[in-house]
LUMKOL-51497 format. One line per field, with one value per residue (C-alpha): residue number from 1; x, z, y. Coordinates in steps of 0.02 Angstrom, whole numbers, plus 50000, padded with zeros to 5 digits. Layout:
N
pos: [NUM/...]
east: [X/...]
up: [Z/...]
north: [Y/...]
***
This chain:
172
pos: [1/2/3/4/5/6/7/8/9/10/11/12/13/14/15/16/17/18/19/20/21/22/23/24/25/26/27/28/29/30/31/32/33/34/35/36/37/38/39/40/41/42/43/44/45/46/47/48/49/50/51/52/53/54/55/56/57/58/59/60/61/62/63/64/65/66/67/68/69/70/71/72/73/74/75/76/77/78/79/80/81/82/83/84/85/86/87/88/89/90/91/92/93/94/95/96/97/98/99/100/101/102/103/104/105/106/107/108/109/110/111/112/113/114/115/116/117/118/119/120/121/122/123/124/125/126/127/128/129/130/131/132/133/134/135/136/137/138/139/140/141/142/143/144/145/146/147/148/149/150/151/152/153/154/155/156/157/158/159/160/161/162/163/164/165/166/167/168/169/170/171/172]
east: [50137/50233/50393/50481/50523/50389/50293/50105/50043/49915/49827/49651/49615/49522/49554/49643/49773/49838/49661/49625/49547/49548/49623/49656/49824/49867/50055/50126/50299/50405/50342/50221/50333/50297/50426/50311/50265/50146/49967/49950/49796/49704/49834/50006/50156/50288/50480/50600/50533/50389/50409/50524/50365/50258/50380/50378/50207/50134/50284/50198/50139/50321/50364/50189/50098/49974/49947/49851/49862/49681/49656/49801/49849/50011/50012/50132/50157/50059/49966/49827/49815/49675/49784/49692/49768/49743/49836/49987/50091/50178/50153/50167/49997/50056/50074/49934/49884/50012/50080/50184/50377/50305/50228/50143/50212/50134/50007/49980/50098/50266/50202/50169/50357/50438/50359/50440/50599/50567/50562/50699/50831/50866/50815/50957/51075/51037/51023/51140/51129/50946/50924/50793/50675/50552/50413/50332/50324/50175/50029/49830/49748/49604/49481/49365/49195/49086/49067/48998/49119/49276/49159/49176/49363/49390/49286/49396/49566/49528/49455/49604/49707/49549/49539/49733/49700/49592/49720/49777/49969/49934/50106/50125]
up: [51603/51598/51618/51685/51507/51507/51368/51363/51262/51125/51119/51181/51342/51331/51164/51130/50966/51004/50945/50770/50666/50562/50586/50510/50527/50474/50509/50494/50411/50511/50555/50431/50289/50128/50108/50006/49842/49790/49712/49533/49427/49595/49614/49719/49623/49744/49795/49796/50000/49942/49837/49976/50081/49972/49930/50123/50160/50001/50071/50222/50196/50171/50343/50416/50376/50495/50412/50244/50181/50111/50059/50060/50010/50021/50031/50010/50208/50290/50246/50265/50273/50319/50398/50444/50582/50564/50716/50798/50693/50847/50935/51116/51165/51327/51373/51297/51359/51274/51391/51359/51350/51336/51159/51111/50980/50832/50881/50781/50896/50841/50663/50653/50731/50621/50437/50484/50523/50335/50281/50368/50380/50180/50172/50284/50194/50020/50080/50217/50188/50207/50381/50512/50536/50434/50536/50665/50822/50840/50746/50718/50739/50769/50771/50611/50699/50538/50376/50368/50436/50333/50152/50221/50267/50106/49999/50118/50061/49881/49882/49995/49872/49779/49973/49977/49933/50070/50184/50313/50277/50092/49996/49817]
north: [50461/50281/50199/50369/50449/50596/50546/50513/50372/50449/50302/50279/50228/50076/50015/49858/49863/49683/49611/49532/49667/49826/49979/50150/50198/50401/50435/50593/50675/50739/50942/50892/50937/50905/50748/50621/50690/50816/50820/50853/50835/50759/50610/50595/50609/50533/50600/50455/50449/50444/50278/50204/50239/50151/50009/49977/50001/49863/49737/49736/49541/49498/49551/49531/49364/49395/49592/49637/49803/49867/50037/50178/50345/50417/50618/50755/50723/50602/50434/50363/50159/50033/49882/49703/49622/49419/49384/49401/49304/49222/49073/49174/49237/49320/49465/49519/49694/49828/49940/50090/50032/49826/49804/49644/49564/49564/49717/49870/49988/49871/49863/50036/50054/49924/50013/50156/50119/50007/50177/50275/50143/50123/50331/50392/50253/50319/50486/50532/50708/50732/50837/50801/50651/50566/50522/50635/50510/50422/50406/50400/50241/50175/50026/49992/49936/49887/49867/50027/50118/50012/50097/50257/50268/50170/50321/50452/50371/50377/50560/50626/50685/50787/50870/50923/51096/51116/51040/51158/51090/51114/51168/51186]
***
């Protein structure tokens, strides 16, 4: 545990998010509910959330110069993204080891942080009287180490929705 707040980071140990690179990013709905869209006919048909999501998540290189969206899925209540981090998009280079409670600018962790409130700031505005959160806190990431591994998450975005009746949070 860090910074006094009893939470524990999820992220691994000895990886490094503030480094040039690719990642897979999966971030979840709040409870996992089924906020997004649904699956019909093997592709997502999105909620109004679910195209504010999406709206956000392709304007990342408005708000990111340094970020390029790739691949990307959005699903009833998760989704799934392949980010490419150019830099940090800052002339500051220092700190550069995130730490719980001292993000680097420019790193995954405050991108991550900054799409979602892209989402939930104009949600809760347009929808005041939706109840409970939109993002379950936190979220999947890690490192894409080769070419190899980039075609395979690539293939597993695009068949995701196919898989969502296997999915153990699968609603109709």
């Amino acid at each position: 545990m860090s910074g006094g707040w009893g939470r524990r980071s999820i992220r691994l140990a000895h990886s490094d998010y503030t480094r040039p690179g690719a990642y897979f990013v999966t971030i979840c709905a709040s409870e996992r509910r089924p906020l997004f869209g649904r699956i019909r006919g093997g592709a997502p048909i999105l909620t109004p959330l679910g195209q504010v999501v999406e709206f956000a998540l392709v304007g990342f290189p408005d708000h990111f110069v340094h970020v390029c969206l790739d691949s990307y899925v959005i699903m009833p209540n998760h989704l799934h993204a392949i980010l490419f981090i150019h830099g940090r998009g800052t002339a500051c280079r220092a700190p550069t080891q995130e730490r719980f409670g001292k993000p680097v600018p420019g790193s995954l962790p405050p991108v991550v942080r900054s799409f979602k409130s892209a989402v939930t700031k104009p949600w809760r505005a347009e929808a005041p009287y939706s109840k409970g959160d939109v993002w379950q806190r936190g979220c999947f990431e890690k490192g894409i180490r080769s070419e190899h591994a980039l075609a395979i998450l690539r293939q597993y975005i695009q068949q995701n929705p196919a898989k969502w009746g296997r999915d153990r949070y699968f609603t109709q």
